[in-house]
N, C-alpha and C positions, 0 to 999 in steps of 0.2 A: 522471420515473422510469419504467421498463420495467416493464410488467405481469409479474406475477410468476411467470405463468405460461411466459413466454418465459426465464426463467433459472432456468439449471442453479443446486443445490445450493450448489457453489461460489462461484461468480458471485451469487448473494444474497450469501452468509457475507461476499465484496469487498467488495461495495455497500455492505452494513450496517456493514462495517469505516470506509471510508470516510464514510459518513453519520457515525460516532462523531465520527471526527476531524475533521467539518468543523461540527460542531455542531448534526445532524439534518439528517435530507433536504431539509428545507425551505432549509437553508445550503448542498449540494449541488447543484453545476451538473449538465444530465443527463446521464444514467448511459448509457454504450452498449456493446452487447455489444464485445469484443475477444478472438478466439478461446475459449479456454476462462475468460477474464476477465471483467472490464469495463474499461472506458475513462473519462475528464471531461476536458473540459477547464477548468481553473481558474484565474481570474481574482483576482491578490491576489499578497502579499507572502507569499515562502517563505523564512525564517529561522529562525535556531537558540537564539536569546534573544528578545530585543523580538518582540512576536507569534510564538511560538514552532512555526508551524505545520512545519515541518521537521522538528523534532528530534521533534512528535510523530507524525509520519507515520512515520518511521523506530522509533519507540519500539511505534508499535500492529505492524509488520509487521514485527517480530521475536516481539512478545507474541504475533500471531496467525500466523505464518507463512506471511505474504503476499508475494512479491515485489513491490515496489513499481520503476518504471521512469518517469524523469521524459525528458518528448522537448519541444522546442517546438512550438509549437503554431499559432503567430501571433504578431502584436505584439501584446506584454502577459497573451500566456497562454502557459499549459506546461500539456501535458497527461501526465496521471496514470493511467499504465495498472498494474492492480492483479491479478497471476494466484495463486491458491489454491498453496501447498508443502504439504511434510510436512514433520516433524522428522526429523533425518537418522538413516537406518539406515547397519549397514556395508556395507560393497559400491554405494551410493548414486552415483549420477551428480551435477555438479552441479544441472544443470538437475531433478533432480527434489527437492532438499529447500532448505529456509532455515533457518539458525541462527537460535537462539533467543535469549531475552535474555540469558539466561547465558552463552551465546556471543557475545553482544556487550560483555558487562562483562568476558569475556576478554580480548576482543580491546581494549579498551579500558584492560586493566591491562599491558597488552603492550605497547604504546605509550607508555605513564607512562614507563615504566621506562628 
């Protein structure tokens, strides 16, 4: 983990978002700054049932307003870059806000349909 002194506001609020989903810091591979983010790279199975680490990585960064961005990494890892949003105002770009989870159970009843 990065002293805490080296991270911005945001860039904790990630980390700690992160650390939830991964089961504590101690379950989190290290943390590295990435622009106004942080970075991991992680080691493991990302799925949306059986070990459900996907569907809850995508469930925290709607709750918290995280954009999450999954890239390769290497063999056997994907790395997980994690940058701070807002909740979307009018007149908002996209790159500056992320929907929320209500916005995702939207978009999710839209699709049903």
């Amino acid at each position: 983990m990065i002293a805490d002194k080296t991270l911005t506001k945001d860039q904790r609020f990630c980390a700690d978002m992160l650390a939830e989903w991964a089961g504590g810091y101690h379950h989190l591979p290290k943390i590295k700054i990435c622009g106004q983010g942080v970075e991991t790279n992680f080691y493991g199975d990302l799925s949306t049932f059986d070990y459900d680490r996907l569907t809850r990585l995508v469930l925290l960064a709607h709750r918290d307003f995280v954009r999450i961005q999954l890239k390769s990494s290497g063999p056997g890892l994907v790395k997980i870059i994690a940058h701070r949003r807002r909740p979307k105002k009018d007149g908002d770009c996209i790159w500056d806000y992320h929907p929320s989870l209500d916005d995702l159970i939207s978009k999710a009843a839209e699709m049903k349909s």
